[in-house]
C-alpha positions, 0 to 999 in steps of 0.5 A: 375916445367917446364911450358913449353907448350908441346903435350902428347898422352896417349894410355890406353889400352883396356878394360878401365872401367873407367879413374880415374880422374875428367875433368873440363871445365874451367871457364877462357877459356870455351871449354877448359877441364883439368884434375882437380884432381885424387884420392888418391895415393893408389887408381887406376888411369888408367889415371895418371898411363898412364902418364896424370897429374893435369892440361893437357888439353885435346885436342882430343880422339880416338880408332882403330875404329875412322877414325879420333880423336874426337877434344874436344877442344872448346866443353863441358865438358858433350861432352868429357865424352861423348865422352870417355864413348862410347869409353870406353863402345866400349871395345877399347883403348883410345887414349887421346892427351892433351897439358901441360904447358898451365896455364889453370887450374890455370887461371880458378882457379882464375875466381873461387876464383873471382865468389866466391868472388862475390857471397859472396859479394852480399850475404853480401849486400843482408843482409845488406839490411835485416839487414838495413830493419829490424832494420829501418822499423817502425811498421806504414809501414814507407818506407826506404826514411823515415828513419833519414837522420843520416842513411847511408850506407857506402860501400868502393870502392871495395864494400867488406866492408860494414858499418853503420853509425849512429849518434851515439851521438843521439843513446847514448842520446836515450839510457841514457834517457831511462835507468836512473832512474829520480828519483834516484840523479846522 
């Protein structure tokens, strides 16, 4: 696919009840509003049957009653649908001009996936801290500082793995002691 950047001017014609495809504002670049999806081949697309595609940005909108068309880059996404609902709702054409080519959507798919990622991971080391207070607090109240000084935790540069480690040796000890039968010969 060409990604040049180029200019598209889509005219629906009246009435318009309804675009039939979802605009989101970027995350990477907000103001900017993109087509982000459209139903289904078999479903209507007021919008992609008038030549709009996955990823335009949009840019300004107007009817024959404007004076002028509304620019609706750098506003928000609740302003733009507002925007078209009144033009919509007026029963005139709608008049969409966007820019194509810009790798919006796909920039703001990567700060998606990174606030995923971040969310994820501080969900992760909030566990964690559960786990690593459920299993350590002792039944007197003891505070994490008292715990064994064997206990860390380990967390890698990129704070996406997070470890335990424990003095194993000493665990394994506790545990034969307990499990063997002092009385039976070894």
């Amino acid at each position: 696919r060409d990604n040049m950047l180029s200019h598209v001017s889509v005219t629906l014609e009246a009435p318009v009840p309804t675009l039939g495809c979802t605009v989101e504002e970027s995350l990477a670049e907000p103001g900017s509003v993109f087509v982000s999806c459209f139903p289904p081949q078999d479903c209507e697309s007021r919008a992609r049957d008038a030549g709009l595609e996955v990823g335009d940005v949009l840019t300004s909108v107007s009817s024959p009653s404007f004076s002028a068309p509304t620019a609706v880059s750098s506003t928000s996404v609740s302003f733009v649908k507002t925007t078209i609902s009144t033009i919509m709702r007026s029963g005139e054409a709608l008049t969409i001009q966007a820019m194509r080519g810009s790798g919006v959507m796909e920039r703001h798919l990567v700060a998606l996936e990174e606030e995923v990622k971040a969310r994820m991971m501080e969900e992760d080391r909030s566990n964690q801290e559960d786990v690593h207070s459920a299993i350590f607090a002792d039944s007197t109240g003891a505070e994490d500082e008292d715990v064994d000084e064997d206990f860390a935790l380990a967390v890698d540069e990129d704070l996406s793995d997070c470890v335990i480690d424990y003095d194993v040796d000493g665990l394994i000890d506790d545990l034969w002691i307990n499990c063997v039968d002092h009385d039976s010969p070894v």
